[in-house]
C-alpha distance (Angstrom), angle and dihedral (degrees) to the residues before:
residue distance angle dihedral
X1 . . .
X2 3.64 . .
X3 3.58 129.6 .
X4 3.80 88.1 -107.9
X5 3.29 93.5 53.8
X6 4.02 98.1 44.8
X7 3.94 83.3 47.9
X8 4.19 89.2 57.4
X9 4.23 90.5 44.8
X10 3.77 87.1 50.0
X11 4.00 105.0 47.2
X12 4.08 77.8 47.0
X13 2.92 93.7 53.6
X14 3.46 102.8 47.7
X15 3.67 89.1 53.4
X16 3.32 97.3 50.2
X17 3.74 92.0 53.2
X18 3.99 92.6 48.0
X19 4.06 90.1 52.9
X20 3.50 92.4 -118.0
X21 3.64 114.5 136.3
X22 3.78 132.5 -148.5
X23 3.63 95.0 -106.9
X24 3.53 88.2 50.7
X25 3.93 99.9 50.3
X26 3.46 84.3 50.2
X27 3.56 103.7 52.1
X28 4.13 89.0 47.3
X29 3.71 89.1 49.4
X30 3.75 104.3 46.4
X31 3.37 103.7 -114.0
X32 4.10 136.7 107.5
X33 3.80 118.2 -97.3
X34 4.13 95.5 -118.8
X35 4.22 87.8 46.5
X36 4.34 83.5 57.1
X37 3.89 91.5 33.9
X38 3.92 87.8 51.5
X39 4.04 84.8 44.2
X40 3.78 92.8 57.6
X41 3.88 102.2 39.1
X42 3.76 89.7 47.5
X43 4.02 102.6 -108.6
X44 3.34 95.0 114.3
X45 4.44 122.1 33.4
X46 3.51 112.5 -92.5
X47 4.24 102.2 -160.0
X48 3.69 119.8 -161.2
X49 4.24 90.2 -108.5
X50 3.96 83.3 64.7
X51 3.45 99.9 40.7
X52 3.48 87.4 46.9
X53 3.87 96.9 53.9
X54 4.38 86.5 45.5
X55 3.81 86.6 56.9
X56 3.63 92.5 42.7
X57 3.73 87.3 63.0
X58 3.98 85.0 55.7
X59 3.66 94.1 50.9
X60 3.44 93.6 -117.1
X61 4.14 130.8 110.9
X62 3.81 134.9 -147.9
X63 3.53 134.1 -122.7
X64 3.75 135.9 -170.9
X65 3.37 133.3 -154.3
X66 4.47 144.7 -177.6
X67 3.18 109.7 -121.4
X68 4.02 121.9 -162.6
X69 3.68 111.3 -124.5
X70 3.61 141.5 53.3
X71 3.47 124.0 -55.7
X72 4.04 118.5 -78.8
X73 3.81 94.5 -133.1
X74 4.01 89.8 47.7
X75 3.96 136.3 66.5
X76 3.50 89.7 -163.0
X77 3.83 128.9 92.4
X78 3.65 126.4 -173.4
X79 3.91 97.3 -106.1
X80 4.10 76.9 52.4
X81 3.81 86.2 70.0
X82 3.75 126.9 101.3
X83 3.73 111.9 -141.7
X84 3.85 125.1 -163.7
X85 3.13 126.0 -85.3
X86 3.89 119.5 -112.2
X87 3.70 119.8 -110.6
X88 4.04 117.1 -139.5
């Protein structure tokens, strides 16, 4: 899963567990229902400023954070890489 798509299942989530419906989110926000639909299923971008204003409406907030280590969706780490070789 990437983060994108863990983003999307959480700001569901949240609204799911607050009550609030889609319809309803959008309405508040100012935006259609299939434009915030599209948002959460991931055919249409869903940036942090929106996802932050969707969980807003859930009382909740959102944090990021770096994490050390390789990514979660790949095996490979940067030392992992093969880099070309030099010429003369």
């Amino acid at each position: 899963m990437t983060a994108e798509d863990a983003l999307r299942s959480q700001v569901r989530d949240a609204l799911d567990a607050a009550g609030i419906s889609q319809a309803g989110a959008a309405r508040i926000l100012g935006v259609s229902t299939k434009h915030l639909c599209q948002m959460l299923t991931g055919r249409a971008p869903l940036t942090l400023a929106w996802a932050e204003d969707i969980v807003a409406l859930c009382d909740k907030r959102i944090e990021v954070f770096v994490l050390d280590g390789p990514r979660r969706d790949s095996p490979e780490t940067i030392t992992d890489l093969q880099l070309p070789e030099e010429g003369p």
